[in-house]
C-alpha positions in Angstrom: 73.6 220.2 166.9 75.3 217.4 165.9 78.4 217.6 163.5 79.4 215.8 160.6 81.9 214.0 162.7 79.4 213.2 165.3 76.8 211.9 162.9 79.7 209.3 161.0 80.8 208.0 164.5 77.1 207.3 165.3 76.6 205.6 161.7 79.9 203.8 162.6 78.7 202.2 165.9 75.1 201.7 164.6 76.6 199.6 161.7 78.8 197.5 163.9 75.8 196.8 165.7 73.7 195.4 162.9 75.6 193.0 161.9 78.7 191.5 162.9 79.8 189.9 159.5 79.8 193.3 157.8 83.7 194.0 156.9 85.3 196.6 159.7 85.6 200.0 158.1 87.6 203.2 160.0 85.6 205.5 161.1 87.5 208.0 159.0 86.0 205.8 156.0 82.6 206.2 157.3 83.4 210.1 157.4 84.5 210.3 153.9 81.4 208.5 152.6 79.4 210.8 154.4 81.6 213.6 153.2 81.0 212.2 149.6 77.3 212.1 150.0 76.3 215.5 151.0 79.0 217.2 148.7 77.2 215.1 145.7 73.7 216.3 147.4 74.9 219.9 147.6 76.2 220.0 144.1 72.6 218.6 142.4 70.9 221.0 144.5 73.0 223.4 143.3 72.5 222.9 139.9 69.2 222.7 140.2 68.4 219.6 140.9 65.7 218.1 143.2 66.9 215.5 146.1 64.7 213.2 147.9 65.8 210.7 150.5 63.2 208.1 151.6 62.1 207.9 155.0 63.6 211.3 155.8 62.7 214.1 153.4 63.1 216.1 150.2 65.4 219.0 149.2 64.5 221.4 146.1 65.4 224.4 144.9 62.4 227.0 144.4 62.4 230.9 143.6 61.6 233.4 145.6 60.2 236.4 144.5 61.2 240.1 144.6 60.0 241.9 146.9 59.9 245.3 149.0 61.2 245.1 152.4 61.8 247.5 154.8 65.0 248.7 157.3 64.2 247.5 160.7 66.6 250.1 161.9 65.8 253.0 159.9 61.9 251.7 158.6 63.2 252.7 154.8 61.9 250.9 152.2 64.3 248.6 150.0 63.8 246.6 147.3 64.6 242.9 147.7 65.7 241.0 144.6 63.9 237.6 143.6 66.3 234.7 144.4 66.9 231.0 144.3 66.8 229.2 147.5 66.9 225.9 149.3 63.4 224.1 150.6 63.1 220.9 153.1 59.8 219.2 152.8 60.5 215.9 155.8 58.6 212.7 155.0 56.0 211.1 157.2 58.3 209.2 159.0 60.7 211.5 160.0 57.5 214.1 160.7 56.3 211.2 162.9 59.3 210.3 164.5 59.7 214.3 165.6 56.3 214.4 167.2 57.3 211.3 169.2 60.4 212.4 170.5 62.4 210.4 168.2 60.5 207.3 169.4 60.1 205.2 165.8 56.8 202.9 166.4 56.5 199.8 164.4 53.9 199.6 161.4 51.1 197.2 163.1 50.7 194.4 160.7 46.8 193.5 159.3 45.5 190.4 161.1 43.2 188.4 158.3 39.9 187.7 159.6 38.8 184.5 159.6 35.4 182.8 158.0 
């Protein structure tokens, strides 16, 4: 599992390697960015809010219905209240990119057919 610090050192590097006339940042700036973005993620989905980020996937917020349910350790019946929860739907690409082992594959352009 990687963690947030993890993933913004990674992001740092990959940046670096993109393009070399980008302006240096720390990567403790790269962190708080990060940081930023998933705390402003969490609080839309929070209030309700749907989140979709292309090329990797959608977050929204559904309800789950009550329900009975049963103790595993004593097979009782309980009632189970309906709640709000958190869904993950990924996109295509990131769906694709899974399947392959994290191996992206280049869309192969159309050739025009000549007359």
């Amino acid at each position: 599992m990687f963690s947030l610090a993890e993933v913004s050192n990674e992001v740092y590097l990959r940046v670096d390697q993109v393009d070399p006339d980008i302006p240096k940042m720390k990567k403790s700036g790269v962190y708080d960015i990060l940081k930023a973005s998933f705390d402003v993620m969490k609080q839309a989905i929070a209030s309700g809010e749907d989140v979709s980020i292309p090329g990797f996937g959608k977050y929204k917020v559904s309800t789950r219905k009550a329900r009975n349910g049963r103790n595993p350790r004593t097979g009782e019946t309980i009632k189970i209240g309906a709640k709000q929860v958190v869904r993950f739907a990924p996109s295509s690409v990131l769906r694709e990119a899974v399947a392959e082992g994290g191996k992206t594959k280049k869309k192969a352009k159309k050739k025009k057919k000549k007359k």
